[in-house]
PDB file of N, CA, C, O and CB in Angstrom:
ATOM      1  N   UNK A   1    -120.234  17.767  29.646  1.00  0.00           N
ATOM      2  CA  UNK A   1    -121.129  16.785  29.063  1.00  0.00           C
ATOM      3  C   UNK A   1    -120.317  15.697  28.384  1.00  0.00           C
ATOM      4  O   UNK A   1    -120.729  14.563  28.631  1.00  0.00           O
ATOM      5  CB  UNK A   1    -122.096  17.447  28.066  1.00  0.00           C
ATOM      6  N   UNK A   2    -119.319  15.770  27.633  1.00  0.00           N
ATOM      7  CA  UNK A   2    -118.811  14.792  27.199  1.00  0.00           C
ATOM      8  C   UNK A   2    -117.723  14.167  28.333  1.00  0.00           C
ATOM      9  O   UNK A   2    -117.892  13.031  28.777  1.00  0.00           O
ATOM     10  CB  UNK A   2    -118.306  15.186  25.904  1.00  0.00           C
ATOM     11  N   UNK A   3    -116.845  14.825  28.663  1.00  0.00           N
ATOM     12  CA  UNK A   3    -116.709  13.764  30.016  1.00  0.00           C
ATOM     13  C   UNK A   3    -117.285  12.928  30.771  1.00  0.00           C
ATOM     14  O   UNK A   3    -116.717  11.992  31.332  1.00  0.00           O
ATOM     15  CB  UNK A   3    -116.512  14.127  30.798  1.00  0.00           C
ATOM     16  N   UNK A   4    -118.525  13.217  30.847  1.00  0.00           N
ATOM     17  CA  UNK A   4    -119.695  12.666  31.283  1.00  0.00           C
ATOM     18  C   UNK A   4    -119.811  11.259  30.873  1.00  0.00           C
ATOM     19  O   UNK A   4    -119.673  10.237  31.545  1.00  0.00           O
ATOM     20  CB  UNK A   4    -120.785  13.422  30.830  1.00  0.00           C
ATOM     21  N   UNK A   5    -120.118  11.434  29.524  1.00  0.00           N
ATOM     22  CA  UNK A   5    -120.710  10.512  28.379  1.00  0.00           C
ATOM     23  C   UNK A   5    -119.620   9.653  28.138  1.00  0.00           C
ATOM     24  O   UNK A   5    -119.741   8.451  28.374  1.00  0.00           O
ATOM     25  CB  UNK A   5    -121.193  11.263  26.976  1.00  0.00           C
ATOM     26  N   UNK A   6    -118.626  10.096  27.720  1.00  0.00           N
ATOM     27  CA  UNK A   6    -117.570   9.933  26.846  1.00  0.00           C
ATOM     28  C   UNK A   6    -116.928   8.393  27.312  1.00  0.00           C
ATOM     29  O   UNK A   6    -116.523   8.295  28.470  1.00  0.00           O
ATOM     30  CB  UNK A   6    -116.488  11.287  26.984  1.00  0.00           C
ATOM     31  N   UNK A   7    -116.831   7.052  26.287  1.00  0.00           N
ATOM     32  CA  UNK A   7    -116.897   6.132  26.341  1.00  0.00           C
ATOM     33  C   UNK A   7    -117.468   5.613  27.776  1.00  0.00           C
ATOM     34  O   UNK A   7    -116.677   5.076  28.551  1.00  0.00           O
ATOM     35  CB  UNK A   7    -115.872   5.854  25.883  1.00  0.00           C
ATOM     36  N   UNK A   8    -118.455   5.726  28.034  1.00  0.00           N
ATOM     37  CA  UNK A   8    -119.508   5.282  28.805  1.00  0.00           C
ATOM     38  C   UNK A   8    -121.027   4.479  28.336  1.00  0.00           C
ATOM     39  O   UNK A   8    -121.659   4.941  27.385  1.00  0.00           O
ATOM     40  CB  UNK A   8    -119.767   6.434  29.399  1.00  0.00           C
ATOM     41  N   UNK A   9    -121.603   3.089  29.189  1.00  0.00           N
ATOM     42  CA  UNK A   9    -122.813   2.893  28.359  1.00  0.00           C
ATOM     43  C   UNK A   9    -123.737   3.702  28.616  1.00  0.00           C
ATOM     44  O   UNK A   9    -124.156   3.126  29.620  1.00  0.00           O
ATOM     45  CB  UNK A   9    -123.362   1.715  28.426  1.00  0.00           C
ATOM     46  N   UNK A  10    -124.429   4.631  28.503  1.00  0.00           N
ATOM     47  CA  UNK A  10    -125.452   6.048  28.195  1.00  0.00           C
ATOM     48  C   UNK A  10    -126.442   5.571  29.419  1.00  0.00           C
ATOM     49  O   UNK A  10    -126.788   6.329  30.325  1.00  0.00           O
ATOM     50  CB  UNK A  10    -126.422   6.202  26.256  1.00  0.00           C
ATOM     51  N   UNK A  11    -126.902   3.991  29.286  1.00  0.00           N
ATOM     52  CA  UNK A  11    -127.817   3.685  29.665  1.00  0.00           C
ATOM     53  C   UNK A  11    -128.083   3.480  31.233  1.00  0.00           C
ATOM     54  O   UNK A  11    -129.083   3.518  31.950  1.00  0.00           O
ATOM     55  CB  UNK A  11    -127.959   2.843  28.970  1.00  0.00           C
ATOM     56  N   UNK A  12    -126.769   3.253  31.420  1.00  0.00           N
ATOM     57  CA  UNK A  12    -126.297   3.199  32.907  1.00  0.00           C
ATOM     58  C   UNK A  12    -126.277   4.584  33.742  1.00  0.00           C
ATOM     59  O   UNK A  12    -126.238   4.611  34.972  1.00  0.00           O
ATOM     60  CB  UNK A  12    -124.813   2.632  32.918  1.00  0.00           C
ATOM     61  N   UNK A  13    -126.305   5.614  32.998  1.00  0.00           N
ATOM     62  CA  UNK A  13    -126.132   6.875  33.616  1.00  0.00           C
ATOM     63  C   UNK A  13    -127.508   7.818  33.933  1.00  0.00           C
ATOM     64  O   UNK A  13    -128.412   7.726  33.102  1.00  0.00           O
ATOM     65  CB  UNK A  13    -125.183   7.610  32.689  1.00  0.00           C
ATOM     66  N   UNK A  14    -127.660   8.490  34.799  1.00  0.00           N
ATOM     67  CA  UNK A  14    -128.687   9.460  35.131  1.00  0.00           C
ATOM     68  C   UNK A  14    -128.387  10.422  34.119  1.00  0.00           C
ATOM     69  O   UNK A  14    -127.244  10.844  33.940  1.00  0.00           O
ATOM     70  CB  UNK A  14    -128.673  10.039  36.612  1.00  0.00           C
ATOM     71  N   UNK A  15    -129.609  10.864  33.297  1.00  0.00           N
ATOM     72  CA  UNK A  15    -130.877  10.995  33.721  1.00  0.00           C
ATOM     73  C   UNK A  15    -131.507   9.179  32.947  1.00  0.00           C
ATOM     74  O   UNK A  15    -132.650   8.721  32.984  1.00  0.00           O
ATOM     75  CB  UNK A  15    -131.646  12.779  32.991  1.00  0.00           C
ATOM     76  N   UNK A  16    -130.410   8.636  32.412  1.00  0.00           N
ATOM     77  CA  UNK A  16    -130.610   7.442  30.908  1.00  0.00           C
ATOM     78  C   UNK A  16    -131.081   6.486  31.744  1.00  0.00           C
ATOM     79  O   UNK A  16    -131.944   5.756  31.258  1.00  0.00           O
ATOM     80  CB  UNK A  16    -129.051   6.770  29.818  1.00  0.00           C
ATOM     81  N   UNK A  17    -130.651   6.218  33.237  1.00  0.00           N
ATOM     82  CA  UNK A  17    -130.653   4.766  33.722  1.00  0.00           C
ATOM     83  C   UNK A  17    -132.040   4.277  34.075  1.00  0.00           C
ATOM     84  O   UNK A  17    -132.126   3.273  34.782  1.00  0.00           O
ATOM     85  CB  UNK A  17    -129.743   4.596  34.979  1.00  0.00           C
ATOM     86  N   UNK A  18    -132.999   4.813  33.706  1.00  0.00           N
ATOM     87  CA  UNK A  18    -134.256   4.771  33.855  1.00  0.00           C
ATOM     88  C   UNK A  18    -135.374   5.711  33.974  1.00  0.00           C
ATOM     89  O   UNK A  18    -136.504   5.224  33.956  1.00  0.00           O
ATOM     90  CB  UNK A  18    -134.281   4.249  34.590  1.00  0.00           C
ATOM     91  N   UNK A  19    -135.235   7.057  34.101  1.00  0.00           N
ATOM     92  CA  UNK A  19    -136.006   7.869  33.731  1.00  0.00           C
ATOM     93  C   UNK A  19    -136.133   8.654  32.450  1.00  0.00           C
ATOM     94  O   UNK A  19    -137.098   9.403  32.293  1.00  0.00           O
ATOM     95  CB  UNK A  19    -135.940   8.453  34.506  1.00  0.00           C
ATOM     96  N   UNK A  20    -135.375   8.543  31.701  1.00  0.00           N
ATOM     97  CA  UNK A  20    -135.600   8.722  30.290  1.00  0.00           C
ATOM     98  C   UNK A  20    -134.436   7.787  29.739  1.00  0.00           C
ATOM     99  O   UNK A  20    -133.296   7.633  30.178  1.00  0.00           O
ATOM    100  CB  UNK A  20    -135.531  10.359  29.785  1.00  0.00           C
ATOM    101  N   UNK A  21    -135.132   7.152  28.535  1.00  0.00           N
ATOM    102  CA  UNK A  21    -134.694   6.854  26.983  1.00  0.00           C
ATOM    103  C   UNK A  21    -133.690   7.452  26.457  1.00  0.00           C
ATOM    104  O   UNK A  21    -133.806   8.620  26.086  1.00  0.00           O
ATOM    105  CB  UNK A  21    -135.620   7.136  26.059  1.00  0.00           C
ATOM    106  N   UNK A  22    -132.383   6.689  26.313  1.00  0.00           N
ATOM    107  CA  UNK A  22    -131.312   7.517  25.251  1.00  0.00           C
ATOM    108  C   UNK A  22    -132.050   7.496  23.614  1.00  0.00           C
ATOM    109  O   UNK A  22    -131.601   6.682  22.807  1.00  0.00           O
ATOM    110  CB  UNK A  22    -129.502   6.520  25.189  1.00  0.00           C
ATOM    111  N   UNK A  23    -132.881   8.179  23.310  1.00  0.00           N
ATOM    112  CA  UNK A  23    -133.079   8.045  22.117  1.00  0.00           C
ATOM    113  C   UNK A  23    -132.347  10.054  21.637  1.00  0.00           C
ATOM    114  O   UNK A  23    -132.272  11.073  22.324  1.00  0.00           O
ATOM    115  CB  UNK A  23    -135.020   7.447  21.875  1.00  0.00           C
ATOM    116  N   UNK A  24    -132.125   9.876  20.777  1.00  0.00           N
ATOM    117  CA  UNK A  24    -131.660  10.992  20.079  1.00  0.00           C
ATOM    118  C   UNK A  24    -132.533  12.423  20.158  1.00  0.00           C
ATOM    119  O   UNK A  24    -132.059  13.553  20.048  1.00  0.00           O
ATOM    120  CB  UNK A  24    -131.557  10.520  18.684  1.00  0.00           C
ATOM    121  N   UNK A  25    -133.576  12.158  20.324  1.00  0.00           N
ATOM    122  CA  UNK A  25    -134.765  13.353  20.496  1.00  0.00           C
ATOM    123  C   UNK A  25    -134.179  13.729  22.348  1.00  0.00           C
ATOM    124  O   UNK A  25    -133.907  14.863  22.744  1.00  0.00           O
ATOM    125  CB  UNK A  25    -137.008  12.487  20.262  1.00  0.00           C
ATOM    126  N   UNK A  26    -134.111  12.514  23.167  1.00  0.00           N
ATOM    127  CA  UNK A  26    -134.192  13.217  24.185  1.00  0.00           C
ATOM    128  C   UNK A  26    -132.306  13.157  24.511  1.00  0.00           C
ATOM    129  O   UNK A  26    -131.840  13.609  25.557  1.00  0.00           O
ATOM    130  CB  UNK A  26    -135.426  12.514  25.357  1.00  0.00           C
ATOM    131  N   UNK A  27    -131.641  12.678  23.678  1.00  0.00           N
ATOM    132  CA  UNK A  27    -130.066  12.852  23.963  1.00  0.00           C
ATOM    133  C   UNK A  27    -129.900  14.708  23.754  1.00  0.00           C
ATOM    134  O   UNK A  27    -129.445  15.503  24.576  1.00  0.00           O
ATOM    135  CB  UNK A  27    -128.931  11.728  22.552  1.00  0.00           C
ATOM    136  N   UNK A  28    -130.477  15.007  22.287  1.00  0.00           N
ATOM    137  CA  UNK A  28    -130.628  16.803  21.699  1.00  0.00           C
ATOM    138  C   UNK A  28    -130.995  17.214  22.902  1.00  0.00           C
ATOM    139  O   UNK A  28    -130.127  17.882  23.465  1.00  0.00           O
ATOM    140  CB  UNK A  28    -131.915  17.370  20.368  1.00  0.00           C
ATOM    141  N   UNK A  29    -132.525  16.960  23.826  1.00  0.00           N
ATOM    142  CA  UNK A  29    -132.865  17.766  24.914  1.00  0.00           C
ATOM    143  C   UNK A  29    -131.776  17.511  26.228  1.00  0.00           C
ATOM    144  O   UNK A  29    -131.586  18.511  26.921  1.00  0.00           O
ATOM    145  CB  UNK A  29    -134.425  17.412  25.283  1.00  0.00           C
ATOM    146  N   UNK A  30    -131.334  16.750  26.469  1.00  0.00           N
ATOM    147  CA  UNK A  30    -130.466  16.900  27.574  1.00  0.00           C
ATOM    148  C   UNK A  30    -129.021  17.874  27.011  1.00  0.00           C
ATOM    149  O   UNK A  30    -128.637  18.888  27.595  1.00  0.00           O
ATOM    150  CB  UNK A  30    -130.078  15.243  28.141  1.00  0.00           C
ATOM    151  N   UNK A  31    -128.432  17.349  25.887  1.00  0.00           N
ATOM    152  CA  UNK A  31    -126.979  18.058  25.531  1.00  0.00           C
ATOM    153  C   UNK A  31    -127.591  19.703  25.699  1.00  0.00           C
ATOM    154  O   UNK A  31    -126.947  20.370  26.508  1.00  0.00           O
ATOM    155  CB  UNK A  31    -126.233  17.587  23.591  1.00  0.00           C
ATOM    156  N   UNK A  32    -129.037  20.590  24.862  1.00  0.00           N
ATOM    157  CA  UNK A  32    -129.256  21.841  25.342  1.00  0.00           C
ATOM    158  C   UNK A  32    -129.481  21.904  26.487  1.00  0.00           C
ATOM    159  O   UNK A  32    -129.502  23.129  26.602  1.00  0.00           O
ATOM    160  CB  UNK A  32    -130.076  22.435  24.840  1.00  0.00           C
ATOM    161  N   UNK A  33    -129.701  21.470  27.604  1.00  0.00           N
ATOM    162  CA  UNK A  33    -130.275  21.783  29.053  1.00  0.00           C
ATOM    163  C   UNK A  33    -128.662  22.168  29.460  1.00  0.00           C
ATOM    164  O   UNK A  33    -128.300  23.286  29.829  1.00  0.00           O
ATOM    165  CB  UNK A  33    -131.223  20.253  30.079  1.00  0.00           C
ATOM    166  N   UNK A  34    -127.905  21.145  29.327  1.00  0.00           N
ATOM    167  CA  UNK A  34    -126.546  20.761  30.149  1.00  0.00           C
ATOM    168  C   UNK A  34    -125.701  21.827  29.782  1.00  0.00           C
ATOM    169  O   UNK A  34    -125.304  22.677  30.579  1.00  0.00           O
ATOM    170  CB  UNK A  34    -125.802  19.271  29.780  1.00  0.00           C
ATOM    171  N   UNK A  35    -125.374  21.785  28.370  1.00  0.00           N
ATOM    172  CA  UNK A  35    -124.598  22.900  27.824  1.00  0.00           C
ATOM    173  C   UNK A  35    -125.230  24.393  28.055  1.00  0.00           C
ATOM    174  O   UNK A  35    -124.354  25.213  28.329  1.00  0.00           O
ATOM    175  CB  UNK A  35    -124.442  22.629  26.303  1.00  0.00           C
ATOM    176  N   UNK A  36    -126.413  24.871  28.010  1.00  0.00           N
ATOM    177  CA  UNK A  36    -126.798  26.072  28.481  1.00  0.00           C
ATOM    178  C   UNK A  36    -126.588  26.194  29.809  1.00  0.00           C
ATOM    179  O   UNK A  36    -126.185  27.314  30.120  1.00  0.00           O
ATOM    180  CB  UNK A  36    -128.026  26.333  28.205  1.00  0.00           C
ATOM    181  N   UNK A  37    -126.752  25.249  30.914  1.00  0.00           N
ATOM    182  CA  UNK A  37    -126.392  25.446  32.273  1.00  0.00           C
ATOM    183  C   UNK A  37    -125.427  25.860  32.386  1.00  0.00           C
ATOM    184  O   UNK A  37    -125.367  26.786  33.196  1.00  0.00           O
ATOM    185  CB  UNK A  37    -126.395  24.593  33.006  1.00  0.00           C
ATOM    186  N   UNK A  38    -124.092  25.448  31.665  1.00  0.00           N
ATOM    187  CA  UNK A  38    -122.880  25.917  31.598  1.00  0.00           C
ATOM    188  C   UNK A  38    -122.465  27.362  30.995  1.00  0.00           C
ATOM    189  O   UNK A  38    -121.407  27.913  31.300  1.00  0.00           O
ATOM    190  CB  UNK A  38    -122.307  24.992  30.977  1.00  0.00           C
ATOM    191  N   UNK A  39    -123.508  27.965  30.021  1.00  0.00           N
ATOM    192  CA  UNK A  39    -122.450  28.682  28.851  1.00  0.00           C
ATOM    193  C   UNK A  39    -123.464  29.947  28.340  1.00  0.00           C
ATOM    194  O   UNK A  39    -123.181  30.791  27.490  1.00  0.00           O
ATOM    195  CB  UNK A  39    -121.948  27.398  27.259  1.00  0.00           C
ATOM    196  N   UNK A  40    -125.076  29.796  29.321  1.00  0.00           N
ATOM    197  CA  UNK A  40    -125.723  30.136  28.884  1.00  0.00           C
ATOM    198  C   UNK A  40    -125.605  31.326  29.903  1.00  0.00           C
ATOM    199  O   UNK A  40    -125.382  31.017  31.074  1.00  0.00           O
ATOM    200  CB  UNK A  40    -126.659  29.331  28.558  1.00  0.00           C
ATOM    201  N   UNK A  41    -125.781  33.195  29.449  1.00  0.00           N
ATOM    202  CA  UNK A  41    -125.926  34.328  30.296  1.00  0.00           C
ATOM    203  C   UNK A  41    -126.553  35.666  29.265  1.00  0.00           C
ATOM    204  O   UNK A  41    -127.325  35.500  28.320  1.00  0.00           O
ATOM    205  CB  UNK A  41    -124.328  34.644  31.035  1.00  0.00           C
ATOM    206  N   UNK A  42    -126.146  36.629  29.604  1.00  0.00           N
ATOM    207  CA  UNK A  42    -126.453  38.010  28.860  1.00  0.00           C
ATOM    208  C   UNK A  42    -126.400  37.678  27.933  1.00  0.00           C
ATOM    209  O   UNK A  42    -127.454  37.529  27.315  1.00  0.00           O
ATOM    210  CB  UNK A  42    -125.767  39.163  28.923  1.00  0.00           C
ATOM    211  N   UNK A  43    -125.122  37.369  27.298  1.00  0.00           N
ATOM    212  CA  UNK A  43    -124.812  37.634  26.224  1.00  0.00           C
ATOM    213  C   UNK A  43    -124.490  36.486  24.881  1.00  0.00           C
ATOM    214  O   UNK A  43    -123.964  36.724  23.794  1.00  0.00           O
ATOM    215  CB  UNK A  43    -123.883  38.365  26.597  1.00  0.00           C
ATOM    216  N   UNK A  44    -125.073  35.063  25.477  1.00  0.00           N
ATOM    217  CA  UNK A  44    -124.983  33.695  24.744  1.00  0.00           C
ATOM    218  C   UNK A  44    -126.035  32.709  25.520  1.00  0.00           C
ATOM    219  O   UNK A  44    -126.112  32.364  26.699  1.00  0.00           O
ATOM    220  CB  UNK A  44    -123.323  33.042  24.800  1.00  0.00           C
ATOM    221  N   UNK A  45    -126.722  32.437  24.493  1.00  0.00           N
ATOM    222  CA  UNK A  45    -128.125  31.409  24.430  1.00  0.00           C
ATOM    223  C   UNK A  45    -127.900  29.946  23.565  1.00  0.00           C
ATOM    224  O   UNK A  45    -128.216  29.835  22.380  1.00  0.00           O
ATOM    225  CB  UNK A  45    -129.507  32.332  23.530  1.00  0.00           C
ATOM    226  N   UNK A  46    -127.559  29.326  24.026  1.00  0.00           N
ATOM    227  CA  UNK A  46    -128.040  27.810  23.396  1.00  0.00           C
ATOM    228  C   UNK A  46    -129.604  27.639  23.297  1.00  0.00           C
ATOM    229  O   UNK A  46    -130.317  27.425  24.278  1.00  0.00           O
ATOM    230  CB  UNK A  46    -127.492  26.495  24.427  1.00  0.00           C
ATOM    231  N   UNK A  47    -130.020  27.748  22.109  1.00  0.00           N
ATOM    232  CA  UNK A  47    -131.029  27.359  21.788  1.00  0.00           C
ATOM    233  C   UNK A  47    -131.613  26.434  21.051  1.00  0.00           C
ATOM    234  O   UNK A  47    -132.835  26.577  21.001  1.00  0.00           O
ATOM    235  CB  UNK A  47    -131.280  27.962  21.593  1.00  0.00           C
ATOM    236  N   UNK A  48    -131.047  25.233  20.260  1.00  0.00           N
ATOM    237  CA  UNK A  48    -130.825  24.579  19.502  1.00  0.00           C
ATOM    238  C   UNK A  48    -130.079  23.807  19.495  1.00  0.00           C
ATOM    239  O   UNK A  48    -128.994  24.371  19.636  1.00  0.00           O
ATOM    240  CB  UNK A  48    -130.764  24.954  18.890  1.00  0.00           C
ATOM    241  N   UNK A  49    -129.900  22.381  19.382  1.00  0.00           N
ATOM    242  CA  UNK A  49    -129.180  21.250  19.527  1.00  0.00           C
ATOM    243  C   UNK A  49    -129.730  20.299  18.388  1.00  0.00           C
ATOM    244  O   UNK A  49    -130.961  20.290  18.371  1.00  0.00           O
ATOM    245  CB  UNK A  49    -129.306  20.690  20.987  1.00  0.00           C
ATOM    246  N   UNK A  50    -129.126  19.486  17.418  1.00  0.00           N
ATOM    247  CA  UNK A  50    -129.119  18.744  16.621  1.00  0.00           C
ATOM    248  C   UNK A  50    -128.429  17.519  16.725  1.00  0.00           C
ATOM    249  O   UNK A  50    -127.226  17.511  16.465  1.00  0.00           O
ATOM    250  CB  UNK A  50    -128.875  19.307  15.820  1.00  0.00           C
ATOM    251  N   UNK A  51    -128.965  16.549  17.042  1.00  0.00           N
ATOM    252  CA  UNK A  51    -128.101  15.018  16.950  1.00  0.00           C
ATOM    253  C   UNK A  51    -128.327  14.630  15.972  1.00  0.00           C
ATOM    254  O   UNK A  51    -129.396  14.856  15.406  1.00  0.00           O
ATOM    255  CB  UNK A  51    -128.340  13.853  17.824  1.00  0.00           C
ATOM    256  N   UNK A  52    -127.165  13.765  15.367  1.00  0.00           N
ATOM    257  CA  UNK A  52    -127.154  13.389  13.873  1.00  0.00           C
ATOM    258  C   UNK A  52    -127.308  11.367  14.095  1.00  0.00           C
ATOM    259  O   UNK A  52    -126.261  10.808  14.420  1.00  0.00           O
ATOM    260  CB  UNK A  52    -125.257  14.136  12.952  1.00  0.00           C
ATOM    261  N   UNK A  53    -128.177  10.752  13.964  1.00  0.00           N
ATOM    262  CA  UNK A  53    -128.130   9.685  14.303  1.00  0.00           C
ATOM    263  C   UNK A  53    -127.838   8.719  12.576  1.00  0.00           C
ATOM    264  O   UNK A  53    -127.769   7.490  12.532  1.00  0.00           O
ATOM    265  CB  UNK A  53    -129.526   9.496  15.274  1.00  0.00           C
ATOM    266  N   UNK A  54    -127.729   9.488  11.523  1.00  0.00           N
ATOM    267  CA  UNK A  54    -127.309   8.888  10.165  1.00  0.00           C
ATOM    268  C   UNK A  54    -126.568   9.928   9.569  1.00  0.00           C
ATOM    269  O   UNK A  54    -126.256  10.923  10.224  1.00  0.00           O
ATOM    270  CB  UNK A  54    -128.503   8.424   9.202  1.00  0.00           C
ATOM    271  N   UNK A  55    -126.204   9.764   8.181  1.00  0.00           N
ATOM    272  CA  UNK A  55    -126.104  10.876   7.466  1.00  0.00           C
ATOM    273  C   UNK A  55    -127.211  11.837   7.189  1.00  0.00           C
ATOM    274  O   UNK A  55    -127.179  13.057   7.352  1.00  0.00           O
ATOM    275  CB  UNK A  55    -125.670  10.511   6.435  1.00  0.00           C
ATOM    276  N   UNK A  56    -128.593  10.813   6.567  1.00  0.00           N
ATOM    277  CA  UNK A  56    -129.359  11.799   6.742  1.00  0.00           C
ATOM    278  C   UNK A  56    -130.624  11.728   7.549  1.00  0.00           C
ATOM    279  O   UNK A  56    -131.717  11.812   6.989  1.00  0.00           O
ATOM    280  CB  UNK A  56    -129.582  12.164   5.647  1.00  0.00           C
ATOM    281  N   UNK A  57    -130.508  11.577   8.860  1.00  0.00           N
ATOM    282  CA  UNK A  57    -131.844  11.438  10.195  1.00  0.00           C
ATOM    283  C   UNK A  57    -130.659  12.465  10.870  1.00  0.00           C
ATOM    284  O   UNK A  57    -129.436  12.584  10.798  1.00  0.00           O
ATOM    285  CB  UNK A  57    -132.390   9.358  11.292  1.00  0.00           C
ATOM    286  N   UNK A  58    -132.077  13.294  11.746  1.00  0.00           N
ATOM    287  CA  UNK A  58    -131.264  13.988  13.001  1.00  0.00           C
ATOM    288  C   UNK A  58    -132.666  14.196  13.629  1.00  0.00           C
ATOM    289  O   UNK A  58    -133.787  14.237  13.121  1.00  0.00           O
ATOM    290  CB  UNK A  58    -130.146  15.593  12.710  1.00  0.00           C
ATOM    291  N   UNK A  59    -132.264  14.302  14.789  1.00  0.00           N
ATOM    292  CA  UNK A  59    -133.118  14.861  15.839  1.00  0.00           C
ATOM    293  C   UNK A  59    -133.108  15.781  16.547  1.00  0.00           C
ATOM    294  O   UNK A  59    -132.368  15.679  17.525  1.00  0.00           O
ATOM    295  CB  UNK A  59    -133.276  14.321  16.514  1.00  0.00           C
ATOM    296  N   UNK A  60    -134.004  17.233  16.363  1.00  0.00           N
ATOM    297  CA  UNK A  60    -133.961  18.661  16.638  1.00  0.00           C
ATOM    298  C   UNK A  60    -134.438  18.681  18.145  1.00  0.00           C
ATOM    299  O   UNK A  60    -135.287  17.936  18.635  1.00  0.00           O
ATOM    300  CB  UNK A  60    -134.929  19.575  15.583  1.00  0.00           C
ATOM    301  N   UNK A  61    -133.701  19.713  18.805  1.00  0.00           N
ATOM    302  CA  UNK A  61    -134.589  19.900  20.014  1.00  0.00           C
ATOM    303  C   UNK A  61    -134.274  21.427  20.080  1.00  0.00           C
ATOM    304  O   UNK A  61    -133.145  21.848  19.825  1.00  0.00           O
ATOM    305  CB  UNK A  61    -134.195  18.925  21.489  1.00  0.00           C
ATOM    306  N   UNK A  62    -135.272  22.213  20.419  1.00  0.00           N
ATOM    307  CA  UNK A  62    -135.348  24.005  20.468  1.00  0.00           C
ATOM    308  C   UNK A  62    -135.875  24.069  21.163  1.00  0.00           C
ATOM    309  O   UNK A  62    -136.839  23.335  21.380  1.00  0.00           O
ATOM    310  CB  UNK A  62    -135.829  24.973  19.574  1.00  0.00           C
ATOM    311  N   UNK A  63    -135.430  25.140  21.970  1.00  0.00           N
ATOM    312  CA  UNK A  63    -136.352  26.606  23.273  1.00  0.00           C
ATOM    313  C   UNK A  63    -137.428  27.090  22.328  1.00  0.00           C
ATOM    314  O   UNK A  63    -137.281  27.108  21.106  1.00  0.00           O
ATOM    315  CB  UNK A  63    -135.118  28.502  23.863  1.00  0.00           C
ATOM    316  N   UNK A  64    -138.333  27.415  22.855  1.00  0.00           N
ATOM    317  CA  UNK A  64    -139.031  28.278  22.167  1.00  0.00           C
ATOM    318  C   UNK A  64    -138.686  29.874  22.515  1.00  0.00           C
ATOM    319  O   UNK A  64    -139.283  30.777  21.927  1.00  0.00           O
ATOM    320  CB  UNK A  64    -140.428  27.902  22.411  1.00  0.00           C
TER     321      UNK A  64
END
């Protein structure tokens, strides 16, 4: 994921380049999708992702 991203404009990139909004609510839902695809099995769950867009704003995204 950060290779991905990583000094890149966000907006230019799939899923950002027009089907969803880089806004921070849906940046949290893509970083959990991506990173659980990777890391997620038996025995480790990403369930929770937090983007920090200030010191104090963030935007939660959770599995239920």
């Amino acid at each position: 994921v950060v290779n991905y991203l990583d000094h890149r404009n966000i907006n230019e990139l799939p899923p950002f380049d027009g089907e969803m909004n880089p806004s921070a609510e849906n940046l949290a839902e893509y970083f959990l999708r991506e990173v659980a695809r990777e890391v997620n099995n038996d025995r480790v769950q990403v369930y929770k992702v937090r983007v920090w867009e200030t010191d104090t704003c963030a935007a939660t995204y959770q599995v239920q």
